[in-house]
N, C-alpha and C positions, 0 to 999 in steps of 0.2 A: 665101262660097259653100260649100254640105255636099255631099259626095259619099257614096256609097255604100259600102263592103268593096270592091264590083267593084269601080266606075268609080277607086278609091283604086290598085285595082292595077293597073291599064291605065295608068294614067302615064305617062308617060317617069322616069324616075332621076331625069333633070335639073333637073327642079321642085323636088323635095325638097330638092337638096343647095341650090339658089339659094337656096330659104327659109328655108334654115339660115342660109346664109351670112349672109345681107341682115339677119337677125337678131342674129346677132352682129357685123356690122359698124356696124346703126342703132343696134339698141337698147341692147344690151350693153356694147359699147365705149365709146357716143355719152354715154348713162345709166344707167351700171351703178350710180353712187352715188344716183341717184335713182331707180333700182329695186330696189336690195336695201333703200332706207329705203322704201319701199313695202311691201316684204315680212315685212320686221321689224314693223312697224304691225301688218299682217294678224295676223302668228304671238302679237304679246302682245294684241290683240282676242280670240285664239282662247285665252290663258293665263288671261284672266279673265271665261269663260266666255261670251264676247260673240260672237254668228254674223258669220262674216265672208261674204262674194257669195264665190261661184265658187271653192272651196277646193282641184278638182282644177286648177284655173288657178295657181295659190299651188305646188302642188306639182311640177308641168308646170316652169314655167318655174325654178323653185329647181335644178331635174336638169337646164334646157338649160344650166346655166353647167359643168357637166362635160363639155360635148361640143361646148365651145368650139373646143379645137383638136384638130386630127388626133391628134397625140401624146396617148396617155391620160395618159403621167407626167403632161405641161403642161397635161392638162387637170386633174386634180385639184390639180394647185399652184393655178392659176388659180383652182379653186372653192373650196379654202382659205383663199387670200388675200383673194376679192373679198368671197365670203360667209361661211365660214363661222367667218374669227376676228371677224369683228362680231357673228356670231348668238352665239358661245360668253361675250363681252365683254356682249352683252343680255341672257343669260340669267343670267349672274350679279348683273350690278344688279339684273334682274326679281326673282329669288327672293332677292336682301338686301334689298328694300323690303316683298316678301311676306310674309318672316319677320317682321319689325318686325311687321307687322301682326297676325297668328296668334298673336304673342305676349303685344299685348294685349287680343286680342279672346278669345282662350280660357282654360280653367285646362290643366293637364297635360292630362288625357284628351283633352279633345278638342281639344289643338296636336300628340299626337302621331297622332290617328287625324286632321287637316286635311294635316298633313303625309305621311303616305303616301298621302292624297287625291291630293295634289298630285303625287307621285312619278310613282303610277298612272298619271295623267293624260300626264303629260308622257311615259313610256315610249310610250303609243299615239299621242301627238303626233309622236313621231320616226318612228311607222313611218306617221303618216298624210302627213308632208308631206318629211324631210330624206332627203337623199342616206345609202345605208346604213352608208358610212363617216364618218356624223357622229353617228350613232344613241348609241353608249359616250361620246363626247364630249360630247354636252351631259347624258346621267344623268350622269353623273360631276360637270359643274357644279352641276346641280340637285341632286345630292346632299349635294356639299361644303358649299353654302350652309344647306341644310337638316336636315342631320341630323353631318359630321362635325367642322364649325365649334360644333358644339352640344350635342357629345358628353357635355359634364360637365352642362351640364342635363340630358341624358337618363340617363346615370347615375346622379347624385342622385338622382331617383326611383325607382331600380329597388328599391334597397334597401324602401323602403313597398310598392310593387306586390308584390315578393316573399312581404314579410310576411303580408299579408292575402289573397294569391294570389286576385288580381285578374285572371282570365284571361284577359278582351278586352283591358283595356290590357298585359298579358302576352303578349299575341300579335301588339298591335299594334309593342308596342317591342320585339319580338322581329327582326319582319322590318324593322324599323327598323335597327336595330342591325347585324343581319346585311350590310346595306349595306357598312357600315366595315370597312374591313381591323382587325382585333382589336378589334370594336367588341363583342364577347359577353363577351369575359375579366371584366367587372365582373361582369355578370349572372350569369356559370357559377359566379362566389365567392360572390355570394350566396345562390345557390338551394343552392349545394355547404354551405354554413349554418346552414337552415332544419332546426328541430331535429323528428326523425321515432321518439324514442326515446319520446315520450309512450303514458301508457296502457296500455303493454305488460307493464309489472312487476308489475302487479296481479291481472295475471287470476290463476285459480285453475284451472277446468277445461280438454283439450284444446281442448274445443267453442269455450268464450271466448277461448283466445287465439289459435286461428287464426281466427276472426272477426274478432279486433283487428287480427291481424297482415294479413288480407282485407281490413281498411279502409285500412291505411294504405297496400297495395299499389294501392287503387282509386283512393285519393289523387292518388298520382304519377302511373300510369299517367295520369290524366285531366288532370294537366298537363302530361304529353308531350304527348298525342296534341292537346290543345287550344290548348297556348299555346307549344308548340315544334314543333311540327310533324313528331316524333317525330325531333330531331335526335340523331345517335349521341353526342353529346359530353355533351346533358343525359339520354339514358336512362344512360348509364355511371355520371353523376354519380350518379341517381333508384339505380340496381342496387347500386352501395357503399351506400347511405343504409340500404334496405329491405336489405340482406345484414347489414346492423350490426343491425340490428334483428332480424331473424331467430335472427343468431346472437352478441348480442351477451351482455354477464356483468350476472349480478345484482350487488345490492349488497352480498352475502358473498364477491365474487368468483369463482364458481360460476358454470360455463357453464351458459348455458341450455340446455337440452334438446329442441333444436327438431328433431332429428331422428325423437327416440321421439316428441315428441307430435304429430309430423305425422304418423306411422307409426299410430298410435293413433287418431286421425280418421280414418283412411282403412278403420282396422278398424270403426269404426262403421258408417260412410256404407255398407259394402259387407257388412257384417254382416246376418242374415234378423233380426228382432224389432225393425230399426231404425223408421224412419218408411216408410211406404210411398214411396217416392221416386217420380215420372213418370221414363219414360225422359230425358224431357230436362232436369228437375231434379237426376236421379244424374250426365248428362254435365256438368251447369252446374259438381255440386261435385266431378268429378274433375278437372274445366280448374284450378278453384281449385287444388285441392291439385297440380296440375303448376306451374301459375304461382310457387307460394311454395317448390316443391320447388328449382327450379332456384335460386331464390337461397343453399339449404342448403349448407354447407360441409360437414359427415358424410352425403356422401350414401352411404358404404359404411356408415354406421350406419346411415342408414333402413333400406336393404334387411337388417340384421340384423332389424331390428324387424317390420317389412314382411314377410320371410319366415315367422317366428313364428307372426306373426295368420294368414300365409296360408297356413300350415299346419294350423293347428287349424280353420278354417275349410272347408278341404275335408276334413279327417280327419272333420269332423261334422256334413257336410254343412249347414255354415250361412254359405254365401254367399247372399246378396242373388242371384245371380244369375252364372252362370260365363260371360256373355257380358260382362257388366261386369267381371269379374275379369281376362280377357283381355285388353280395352281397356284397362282399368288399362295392366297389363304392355307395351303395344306404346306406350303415352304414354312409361313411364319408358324404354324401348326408343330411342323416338327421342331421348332425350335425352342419353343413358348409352353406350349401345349395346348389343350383341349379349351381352358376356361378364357385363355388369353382369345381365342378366336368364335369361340360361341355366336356370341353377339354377331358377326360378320357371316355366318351362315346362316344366324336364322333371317339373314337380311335376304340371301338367296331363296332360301325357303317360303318368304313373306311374297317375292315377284311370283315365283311358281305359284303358290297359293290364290292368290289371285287373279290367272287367268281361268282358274277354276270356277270362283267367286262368279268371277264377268258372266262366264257360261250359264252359270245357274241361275243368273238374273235373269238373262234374257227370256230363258225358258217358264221365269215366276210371272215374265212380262205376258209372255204370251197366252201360258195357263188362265192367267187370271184376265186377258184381253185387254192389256192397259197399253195405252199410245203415247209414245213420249214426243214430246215436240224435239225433245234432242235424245243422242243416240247416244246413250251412256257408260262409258264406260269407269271399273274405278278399280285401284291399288289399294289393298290392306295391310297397312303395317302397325307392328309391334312399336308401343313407345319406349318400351323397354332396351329393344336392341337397335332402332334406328337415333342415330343422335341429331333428331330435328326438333327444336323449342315449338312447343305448342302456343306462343303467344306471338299472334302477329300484328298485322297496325287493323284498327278495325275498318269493316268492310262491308259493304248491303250489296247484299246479291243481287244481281242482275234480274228481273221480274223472269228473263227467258229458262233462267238455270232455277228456280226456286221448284215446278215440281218433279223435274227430275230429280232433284237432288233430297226431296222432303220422301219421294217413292224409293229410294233407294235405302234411305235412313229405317225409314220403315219395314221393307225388306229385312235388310241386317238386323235389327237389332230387336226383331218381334220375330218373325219368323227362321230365321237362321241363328242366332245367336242372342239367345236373351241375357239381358242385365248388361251386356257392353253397350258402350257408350262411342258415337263417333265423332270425333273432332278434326272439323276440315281447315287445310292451313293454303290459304288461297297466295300466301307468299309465297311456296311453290308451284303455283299451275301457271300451264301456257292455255293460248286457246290460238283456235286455227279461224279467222275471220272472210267473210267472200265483200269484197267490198264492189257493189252492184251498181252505184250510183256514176262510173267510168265509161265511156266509149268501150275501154277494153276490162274485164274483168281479170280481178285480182284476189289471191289468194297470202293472206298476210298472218303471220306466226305471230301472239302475242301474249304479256305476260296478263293473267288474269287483272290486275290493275289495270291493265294498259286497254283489255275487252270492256271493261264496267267505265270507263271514258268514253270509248268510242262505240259502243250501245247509245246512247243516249242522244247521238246526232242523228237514231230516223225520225226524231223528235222536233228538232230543231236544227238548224246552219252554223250556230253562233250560241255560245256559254259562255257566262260571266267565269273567271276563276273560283269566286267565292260558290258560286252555283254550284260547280264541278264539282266542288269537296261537301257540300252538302247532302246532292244526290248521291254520290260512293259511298261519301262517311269516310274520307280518306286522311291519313293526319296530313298537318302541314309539308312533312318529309317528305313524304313518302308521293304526295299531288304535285309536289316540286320533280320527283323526278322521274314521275308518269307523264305528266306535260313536256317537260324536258326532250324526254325521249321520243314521244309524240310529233313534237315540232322538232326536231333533230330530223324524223325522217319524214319531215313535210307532208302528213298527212295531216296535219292540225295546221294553223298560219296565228299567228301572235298580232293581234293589231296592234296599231300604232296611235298615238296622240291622246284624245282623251277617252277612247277605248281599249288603252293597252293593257287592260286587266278580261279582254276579251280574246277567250280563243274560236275562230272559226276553222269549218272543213273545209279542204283545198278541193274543191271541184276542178282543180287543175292540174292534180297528180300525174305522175308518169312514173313507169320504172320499166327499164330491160325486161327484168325477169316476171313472170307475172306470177309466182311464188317465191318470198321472200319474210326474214324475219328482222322483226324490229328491234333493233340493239335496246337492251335497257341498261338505262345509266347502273355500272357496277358499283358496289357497296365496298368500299376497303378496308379490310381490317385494321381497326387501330388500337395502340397498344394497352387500351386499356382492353381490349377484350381478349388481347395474350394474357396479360396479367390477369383478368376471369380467370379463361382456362388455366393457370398454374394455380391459382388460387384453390380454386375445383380440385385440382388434381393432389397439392395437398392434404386436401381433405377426405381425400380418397385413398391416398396412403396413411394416413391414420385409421383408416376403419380396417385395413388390409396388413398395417400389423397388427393391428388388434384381435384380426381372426385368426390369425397367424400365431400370433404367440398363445391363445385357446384353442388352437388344434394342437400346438405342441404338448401345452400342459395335461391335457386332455389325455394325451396315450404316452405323456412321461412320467403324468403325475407330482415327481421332485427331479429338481433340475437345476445345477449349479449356474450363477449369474451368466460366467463366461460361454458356459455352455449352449445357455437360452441364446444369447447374442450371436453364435455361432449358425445355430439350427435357425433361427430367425433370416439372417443374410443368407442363406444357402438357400431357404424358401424365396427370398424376396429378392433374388439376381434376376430373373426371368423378366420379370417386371420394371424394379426401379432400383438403384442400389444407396439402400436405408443411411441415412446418418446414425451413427452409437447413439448419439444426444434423443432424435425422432424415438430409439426403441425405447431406451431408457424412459420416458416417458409415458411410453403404456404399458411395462412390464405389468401394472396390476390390473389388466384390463380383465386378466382370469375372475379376479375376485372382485371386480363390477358390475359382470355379470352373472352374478349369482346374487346379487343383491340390488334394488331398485331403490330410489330415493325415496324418501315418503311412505305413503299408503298408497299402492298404485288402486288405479281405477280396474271395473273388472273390462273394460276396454283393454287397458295397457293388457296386463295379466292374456286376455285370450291374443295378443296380438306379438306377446313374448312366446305364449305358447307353439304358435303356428309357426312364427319364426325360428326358434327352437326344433322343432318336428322334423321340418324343412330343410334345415343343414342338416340333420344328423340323419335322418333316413330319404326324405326327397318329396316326389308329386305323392298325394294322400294316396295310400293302398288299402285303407277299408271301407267298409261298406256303413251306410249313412246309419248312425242310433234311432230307435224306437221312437215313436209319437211321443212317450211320456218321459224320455231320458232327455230333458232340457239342458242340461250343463254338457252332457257329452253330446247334444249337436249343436250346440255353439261353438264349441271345442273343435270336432270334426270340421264344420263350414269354417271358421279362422284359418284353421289349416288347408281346407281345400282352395280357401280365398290365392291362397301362396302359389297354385299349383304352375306351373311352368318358369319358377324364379330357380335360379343357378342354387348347389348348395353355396357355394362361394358367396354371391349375392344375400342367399341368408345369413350367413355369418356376421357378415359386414353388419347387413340393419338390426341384426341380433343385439350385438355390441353395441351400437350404436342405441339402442333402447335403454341400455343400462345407466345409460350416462345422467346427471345431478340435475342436467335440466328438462325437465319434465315437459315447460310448455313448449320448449322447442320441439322434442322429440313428437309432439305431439301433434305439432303443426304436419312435421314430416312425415308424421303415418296417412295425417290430411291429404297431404298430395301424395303418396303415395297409392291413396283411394281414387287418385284420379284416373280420366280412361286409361285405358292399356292398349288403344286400338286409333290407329288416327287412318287420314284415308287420301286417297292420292287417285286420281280418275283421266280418262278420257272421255272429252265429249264432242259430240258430232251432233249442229243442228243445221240441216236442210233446209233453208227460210227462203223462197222464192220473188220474184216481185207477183204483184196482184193479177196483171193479163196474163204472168206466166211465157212471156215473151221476152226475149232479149232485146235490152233498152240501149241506144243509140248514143244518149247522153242524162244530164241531168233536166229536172221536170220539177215542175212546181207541185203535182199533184204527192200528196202524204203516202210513203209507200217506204220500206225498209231499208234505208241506204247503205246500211252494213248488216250482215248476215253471218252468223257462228256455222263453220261447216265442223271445226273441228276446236274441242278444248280443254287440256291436261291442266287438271284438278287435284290439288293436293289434300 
């Protein structure tokens, strides 16, 4: 008889519980061994895919033998006993006859993809019919028979699947495997193996081997994410494999170089003359170059390298684009952090700043009614964050550039900014030239070297060599390869015979374009100035564990050897990854700096002070001491002197102050007093001829035969 929901709840109690009872008094007690072999029947019908009648019947009544007795303890002993060590006793014969079977009806592949068939199955079987505290207990049978009774079969094959990286049956026996308590250990030895050194030695250009090094990372990655299911145990394995490879040694024993030529690629991809990139092709190959950066171990060489390119890059305005140069920096940002990229933003901040700068000139020019013969423009940068040497070959200014550039200096550094200092670095400026003296006028892009040569022909037709370098002040090099360049693009002519130390002007020039720029002979790095840079950067990793292990002490206080060494590399991964031997070395750098050699000067003293100040709380935040408090505004201006230096940066020269040599250290505070401010310009001079008329050809009569419209000033 069916009832209703209602009429089910109008009942009396009493029904229920009699139905129970009479149920477990008939049937359960009466024939429970001819009902759980009932059920058993049912449940291996349903193992080999065969439809059994009435399946929530099967389930129904498997759950009444738990609520046999009032007592729940006795009731689950009871449905242990009766049922469920026979169902666990069935399910292992079942799946030892099964296995036989699978094992000769298949080859590997498909025993191990029948076999997690069968797992599958069986997992949805426990939640379709058994009590839930039997659900772990028969996977664990069905497991045991099927995959950890089986183990060295499945291991034997791993080593082949591995090989030929077979990624279905690699993912099948993956979560195969994973079943087994240390059923992976075979498979992580072999994949930890698989040799990913191939191909890499070869290549020649950046382009190629981060390409290579791009393949072999698409490699892994696509056996994680495919046939491990991005388990941390095999991308750790996949991250040493591709890190070995990244930074692993040639066959001369020579480290590879993967920090500059990652560094190097990244100046193409974001360089203006590259490929036209789509915005989503430039992101495609910054991800790239993030993905193979992180596996870098000199990641404080990249950003040497890295800052370089992105300096010349905005110095000449030849980024691809300053919204991609920005991304860049907020990729390595996230990776590095905040101190690792400083420097790189305040290079962005330094261009912005200075169209500001420009504005404000113009308006000091016109307040105060000054005429420039040229139209000045100029970039201020930090020498702190820009990595450009302030020593260039020496230079005498071109008589036409000397007061704009003396009106400028005086601007800055009297009425905008007192006490900076501006140092101009004429190795990086261009100038933009009109050369007047042509049938046709031309406009010629050149390097400040190359304007301060060709200035000096409305002077004369013809210059000795030795002349040439007298008038500039140019070194030997450096007149070698302004001349070079010069007469490369035939706007100079090299005499012959016993004038061959005689350059004249070509009054005979031609070119297509009547804007064009003059190639200057490039400069190529040679390995002694690699060997600099690592030199430099050694010694920049010792001042960086040295802050490092005094930040530690700092908020540890006491701290066992191994421990230091621990907390020291977990600081210092970001960066560069320390040698034991390197820390070992300055563990006592704590107690160096708390102690100066000698009798320090009260220089040194106010100069440890500021530095001190400066790491630990940052830019000065109080207000200047009294007229007659002389020690505390020494004190204060030491410390203000600091103000815009990183705490990091403090740290480092902190440490560095404490060190046994006095005179060195003392030199380095010397430069370190040097400007903070170098300067970088545009300039534009309108120089006409005398009638003011456009001249036909050349003329004897003295009148400007090259003219500055335009010239970027470093």
């Amino acid at each position: 008889m069916e009832f209703t929901s209602k009429e089910s709840e109008e009942l009396p109690p009493e029904i229920g519980q009699i139905a129970t009872q009479k149920w477990q008094e008939i049937i359960i007690m009466e024939y429970q061994d001819e009902l759980v072999d009932v059920l058993l029947a049912a449940i291996e019908k349903d193992r080999k895919e065969e439809s059994i009648p009435f399946p929530d019947l099967v389930n129904g009544v498997i759950h009444s033998f738990v609520n046999v007795e009032e007592d729940e303890i006795k009731s689950f002993e009871f449905y242990q006993s009766v049922f469920e060590r026979r169902l666990l006793d069935e399910t292992k014969s079942f799946y030892a006859r099964e296995l036989a079977r699978l094992r000769e009806s298949y080859d590997f592949s498909g025993f191990i993809k029948a076999v997690k068939n069968k797992i599958d199955a069986e997992q949805h079987r426990c939640q379709k019919f058994f009590h839930i505290s039997s659900h772990s207990k028969v996977l664990k049978a069905c497991i045991s028979r099927l995959t950890t009774e089986q183990i060295d079969y499945l291991n034997g094959e791993c080593a082949r699947l591995v090989k030929n990286e077979l990624i279905d049956d690699l993912h099948c026996l993956y979560k195969l495997l994973r079943l087994v308590d240390n059923g992976l250990q075979v498979m992580l030895r072999e994949v930890e193996s698989i040799e990913v050194t191939a191909d890499l030695r070869k290549e020649n250009t950046c382009e190629d081997y981060v390409n290579a090094m791009l393949k072999v990372s698409d490699r892994f990655s696509s056996l994680i994410q495919q046939a491990f299911e991005e388990d941390p145990d095999f991308k750790e394995i996949f991250g040493k494999a591709i890190r070995a490879v990244i930074n692993h040694s040639n066959p001369s024993n020579t480290p590879i170089r993967a920090a500059e030529i990652l560094a190097r690629y990244t100046d193409i991809i974001l360089r203006k003359g590259s490929k036209n990139w789509s915005d989503a092709e430039l992101d495609e190959k910054q991800s790239h170059v993030i993905n193979l950066f992180r596996y870098v171990d000199d990641k404080d060489l990249f950003q040497k390298f890295y800052s370089k390119f992105l300096a010349k890059r905005l110095i000449v305005n030849g980024s691809i684009s300053l919204d991609a140069e920005e991304e860049m920096i907020k990729k390595l940002k996230i990776i590095c952090g905040y101190e690792y990229t400083s420097r790189l933003h305040q290079m962005f901040t330094d261009v912005r700043l200075s169209e500001g700068v420009n504005n404000d000139f113009s308006t000091y020019l016109n307040k105060k009614n000054i005429k420039l013969s040229v139209n000045f423009s100029v970039s201020v940068l930090q020498s702190g964050a820009w990595p450009l040497s302030q020593s260039s070959s020496p230079y005498s200014i071109p008589p036409e550039l000397e007061t704009s550039l003396t009106t400028f200096d005086d601007y800055y550094c009297t009425s905008l900014h007192r006490g900076r200092k501006l140092v101009w670095l004429p190795y990086l400026s261009t100038a933009e030239l009109r050369m007047t003296y042509l049938k046709k006028g031309y406009y010629v892009t050149t390097t400040s070297y190359q304007m301060a040569v060709l200035l000096l022909y409305n002077n004369a037709l013809s210059y000795q060599r030795g002349d040439i370098g007298t008038r500039t002040q140019l070194t030997e090099k450096e007149l070698t390869r302004t001349l070079s360049s010069l007469e490369a693009a035939k706007i100079l002519i090299k005499e012959s015979g016993c004038n061959a130390n005689n350059y004249k002007l070509n009054l005979e020039f031609g070119n297509k374009r009547t804007k064009f720029k003059i190639a200057s002979s490039s400069i190529r790095e040679n390995p002694q100035e690699l060997t600099k840079v690592h030199t430099i950067l050694e010694e920049e990793r010792k001042l960086f564990l040295q802050a490092t292990i005094v930040r530690i002490m700092k908020s540890r206080k006491v701290l066992n050897h191994n421990s230091l060494l621990e907390e020291v590399i977990k600081m210092s991964v970001n960066r560069f990854s320390p040698s034991i031997g390197l820390i070992k070395e300055f563990e006592n750098a704590a107690n160096n700096v708390k102690n100066l050699a000698g009798k320090p000067s009260d220089a040194d003293l106010l100069e440890v002070y500021a530095l001190y100040k400066q790491a630990t709380v940052g830019d000065c935040n109080t207000t200047r001491p009294g007229y007659l408090d002389f020690q505390g505004k020494a004190k204060w201006d030491a410390w203000d002197s600091k103000k815009g230096t990183s705490k990091g940066d403090a740290e480092q020269a902190y440490i560095k102050k404490s060190a046994d040599d006095a005179d060195a250290l003392r030199t380095q505070y010397q430069m370190l007093q040097k400007p903070n401010v170098v300067r970088k310009g545009n300039i534009s001079i309108p120089i006409t001829t005398r009638s003011g008329r456009k001249r036909k050809g050349p003329s004897k009569e003295k009148y400007p035969r090259i003219t500055i419209t335009q010239c970027n000033n470093q």
